[in-house]
N, C-alpha and C positions, 0 to 999 in steps of 0.2 A: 030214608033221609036222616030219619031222627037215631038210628044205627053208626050211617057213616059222622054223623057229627059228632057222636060218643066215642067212635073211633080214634078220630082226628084231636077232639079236647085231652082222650090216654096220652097221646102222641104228645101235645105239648104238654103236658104237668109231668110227664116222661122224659122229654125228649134228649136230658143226659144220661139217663140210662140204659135207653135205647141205643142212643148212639156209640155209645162204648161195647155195649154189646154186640152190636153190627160190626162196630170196628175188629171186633174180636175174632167175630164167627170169619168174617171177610181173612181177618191175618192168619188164621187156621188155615181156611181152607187152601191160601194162597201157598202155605209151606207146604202143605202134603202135595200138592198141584208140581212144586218145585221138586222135592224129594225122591219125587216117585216118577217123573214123563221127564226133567232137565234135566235134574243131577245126573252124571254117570263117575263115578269115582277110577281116574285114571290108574290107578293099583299100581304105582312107583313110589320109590322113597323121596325122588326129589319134588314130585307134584302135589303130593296126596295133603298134605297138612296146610299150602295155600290156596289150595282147588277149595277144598273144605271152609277155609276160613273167609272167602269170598261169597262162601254161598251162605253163608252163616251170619255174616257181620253186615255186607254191603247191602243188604233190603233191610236191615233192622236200621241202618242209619238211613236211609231211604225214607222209610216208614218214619222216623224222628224228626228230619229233616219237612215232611209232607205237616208231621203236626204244628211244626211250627208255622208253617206258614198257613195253615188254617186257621189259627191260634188269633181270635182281635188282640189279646192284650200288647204283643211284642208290636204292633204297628199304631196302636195308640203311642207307644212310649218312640217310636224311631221315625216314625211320622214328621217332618220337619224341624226335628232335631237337630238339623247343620244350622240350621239357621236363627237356631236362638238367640238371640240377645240379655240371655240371664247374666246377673255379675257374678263375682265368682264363688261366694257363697252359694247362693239360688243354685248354680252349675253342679256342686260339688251334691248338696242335696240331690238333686236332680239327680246325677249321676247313683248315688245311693241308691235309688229309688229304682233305677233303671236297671242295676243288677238283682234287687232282691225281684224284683219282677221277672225278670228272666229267671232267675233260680226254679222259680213257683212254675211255671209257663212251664219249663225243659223237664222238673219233676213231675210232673199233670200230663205231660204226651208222652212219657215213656211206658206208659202201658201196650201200646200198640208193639215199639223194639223187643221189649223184654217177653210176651207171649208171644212173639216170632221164635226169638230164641230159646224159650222154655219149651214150646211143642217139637222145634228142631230137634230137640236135645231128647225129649219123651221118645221121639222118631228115631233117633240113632244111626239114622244115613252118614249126617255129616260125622258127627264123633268119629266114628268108627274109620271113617276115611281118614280124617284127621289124626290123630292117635295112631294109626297103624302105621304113618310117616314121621312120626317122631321119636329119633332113637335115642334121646333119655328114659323116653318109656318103656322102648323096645326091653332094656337090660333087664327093667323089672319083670315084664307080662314074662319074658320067657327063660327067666329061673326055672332051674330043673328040666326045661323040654329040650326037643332036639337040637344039635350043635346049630343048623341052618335055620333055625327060630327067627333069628333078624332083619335073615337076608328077604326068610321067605314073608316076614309079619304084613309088609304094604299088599300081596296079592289076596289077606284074607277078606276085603269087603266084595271081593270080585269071586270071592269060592274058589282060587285057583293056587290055592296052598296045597303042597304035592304030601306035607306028613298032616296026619290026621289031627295029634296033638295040639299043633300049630293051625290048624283052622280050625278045631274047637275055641281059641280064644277071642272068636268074632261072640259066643253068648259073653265073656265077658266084659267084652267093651262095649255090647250093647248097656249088660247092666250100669257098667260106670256113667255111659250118659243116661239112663233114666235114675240113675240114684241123683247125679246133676241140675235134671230138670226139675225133680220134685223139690231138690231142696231151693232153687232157684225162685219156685211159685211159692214155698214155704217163706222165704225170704223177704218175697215181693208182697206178700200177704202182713208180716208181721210189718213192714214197714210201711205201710197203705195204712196200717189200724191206726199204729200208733201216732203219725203225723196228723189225718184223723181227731185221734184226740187231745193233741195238742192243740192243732189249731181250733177248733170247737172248746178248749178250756181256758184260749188267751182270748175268743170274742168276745168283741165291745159291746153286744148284745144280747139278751134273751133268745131265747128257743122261739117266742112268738113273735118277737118285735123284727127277727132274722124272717121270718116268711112274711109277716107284713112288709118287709124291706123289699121282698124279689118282688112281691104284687106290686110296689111302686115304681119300681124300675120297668115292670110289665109296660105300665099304666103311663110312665113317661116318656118311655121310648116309641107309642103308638103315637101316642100325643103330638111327639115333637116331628116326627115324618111325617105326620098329617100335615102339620104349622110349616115343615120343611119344603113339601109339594105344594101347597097353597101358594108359600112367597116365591118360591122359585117359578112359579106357572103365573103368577102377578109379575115380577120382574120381566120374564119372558115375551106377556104381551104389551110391557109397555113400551120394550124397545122396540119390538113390529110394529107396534101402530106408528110410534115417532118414525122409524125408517119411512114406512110406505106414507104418513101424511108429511113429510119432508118438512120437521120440526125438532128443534131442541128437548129433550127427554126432561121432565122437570124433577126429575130423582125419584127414588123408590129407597124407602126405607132398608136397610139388609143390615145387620151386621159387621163387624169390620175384622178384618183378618188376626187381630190380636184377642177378638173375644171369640172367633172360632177356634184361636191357640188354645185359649185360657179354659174353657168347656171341651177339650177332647186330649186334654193330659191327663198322666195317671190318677185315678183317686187316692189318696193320701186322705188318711182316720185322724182325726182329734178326738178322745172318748171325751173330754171336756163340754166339746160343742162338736155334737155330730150332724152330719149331714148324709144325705142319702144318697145323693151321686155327685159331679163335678158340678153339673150344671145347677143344682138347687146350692151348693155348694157356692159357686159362682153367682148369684142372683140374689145372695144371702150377704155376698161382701160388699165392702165399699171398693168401686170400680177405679179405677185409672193408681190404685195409690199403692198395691200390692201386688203379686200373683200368685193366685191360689193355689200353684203348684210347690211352691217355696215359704209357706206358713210355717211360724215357727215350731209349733209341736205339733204339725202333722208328720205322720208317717203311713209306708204302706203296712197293711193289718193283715197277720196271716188270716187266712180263713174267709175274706171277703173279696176276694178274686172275680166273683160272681157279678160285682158290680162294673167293671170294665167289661166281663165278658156278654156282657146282658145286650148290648149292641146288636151284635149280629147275630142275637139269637130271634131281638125282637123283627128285624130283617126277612127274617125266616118264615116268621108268620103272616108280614101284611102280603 
């Protein structure tokens, strides 16, 4: 027991780097699964470069598409957004706010697209098909070889090129898509760092005060599902019982739909006067006279994404 529970505590002080890495090994396995038993590359001029580009592009946008909607932050910010009532300053903020958020979101799940089309490209199925239908490239691959090079270039992914010379050029279009791939990971590597440390040299906090931040977020999001299922399971039976004793309900305390707005809009940073999430953020102001989403010198803070995403990871656990 005391095994499985040191398991499960890896699991969550892990669990972003788990899950990226599952994501990964999963987006692996899934393209070679494609490459190798679906793909068949039609070996014609007119097919081979969108056969290719289908199989190539459309699961990577697939895979972009899936993170984002797994993604809390983009439904924190679109969450009943038609029906704001901000003026049109607040809006304008707002709106600000709502694209650097998405910027952040759409760069944070592009790792799943880009190691689709990185190991595609390491693989060399789709290139080769692709490439071998496209006669701007044709002219160059077959300088110097035989006059029928062109005609014959789409049957090379298929082995069905009749002169040797010209189905020798299938070693180098593989090489062209692994030189492709690597420099692609090369790519995606240096610009992982260095965003990385950008954002880590514009935080508004400490190396300590940043992990005491997630332990608070831990700490609040268990908190407030606890306080969430209590009032909602107290509301619940006091409308039963008023139903079945056939009496007026004499109210239950909840909430009111503009402070369930005001606690589940974006976090917005003031290094001035920091707060820790929306809600201590919220319980911090003076109620009816502002909204905390539209504070004058807040803004969103690169590098602390973590505190909108902290929701449903705390979710995860109870």
């Amino acid at each position: 027991m005391d095994k499985f529970q040191g398991v499960l505590d890896l699991h969550f002080k892990h669990r972003k780097a788990l899950g990226l890495g599952l994501a990964t090994l999963l987006t692996v396995g899934g393209e070679r699964i494609f490459s190798t038993t679906v793909f068949q590359c039609p070996c014609t001029a007119a097919w081979n470069l969108w056969y290719s580009l289908a199989f190539l592009l459309v699961p990577a946008l697939a895979l972009l598409f899936l993170g984002l909607l797994l993604n809390a932050r983009p439904w924190r910010t679109l969450t009943g957004c038609c029906q704001s009532k901000a003026s049109s300053t607040g809006a304008s903020k707002r709106n600000t706010n709502t694209v650097c958020v998405c910027c952040e979101v759409t760069a944070a799940v592009l790792l799943a697209p880009l190691t689709w089309v990185a190991v595609a490209l390491l693989g060399g199925a789709f290139y080769e098909c692709g490439a071998s239908g496209i006669a701007a490239l044709a002219g160059s691959l077959c300088s110097g070889r035989h006059q029928n090079c062109t005609t014959q270039l789409p049957l090379v992914p298929c082995d069905k090129a009749t002169e040797s010379d010209v189905q020798d050029l299938l070693k180098t279009l593989k090489a062209q898509s692994q030189v492709a791939g690597w420099s692609l990971i090369a790519f995606v590597i240096t610009i992982f760092m260095i965003a990385t440390c950008i954002s880590r040299c514009l935080s508004p906090v400490s190396f300590q005060q940043r992990k005491f931040w997630k332990i608070y977020l831990e700490e609040e999001q268990k908190i407030f599902k606890s306080q969430t299922t209590e009032h909602a399971t107290g509301l619940a039976k006091e409308n039963v019982k008023c139903f079945f004793e056939c009496k007026q309900s004499k109210g239950y305390k909840i909430p009111s739909s503009e402070e369930w707005h005001q606690i589940s809009s974006i976090y917005t940073c003031n290094p001035n006067k920091l707060y820790y999430s929306t809600l201590h953020k919220y319980v911090n102001t003076e109620k009816g006279n502002v909204s905390i989403s539209s504070l004058g010198e807040d803004a969103v803070s690169p590098g602390l994404g973590f505190v909108d995403s902290s929701y449903i990871n705390s979710l995860k656990q109870t």
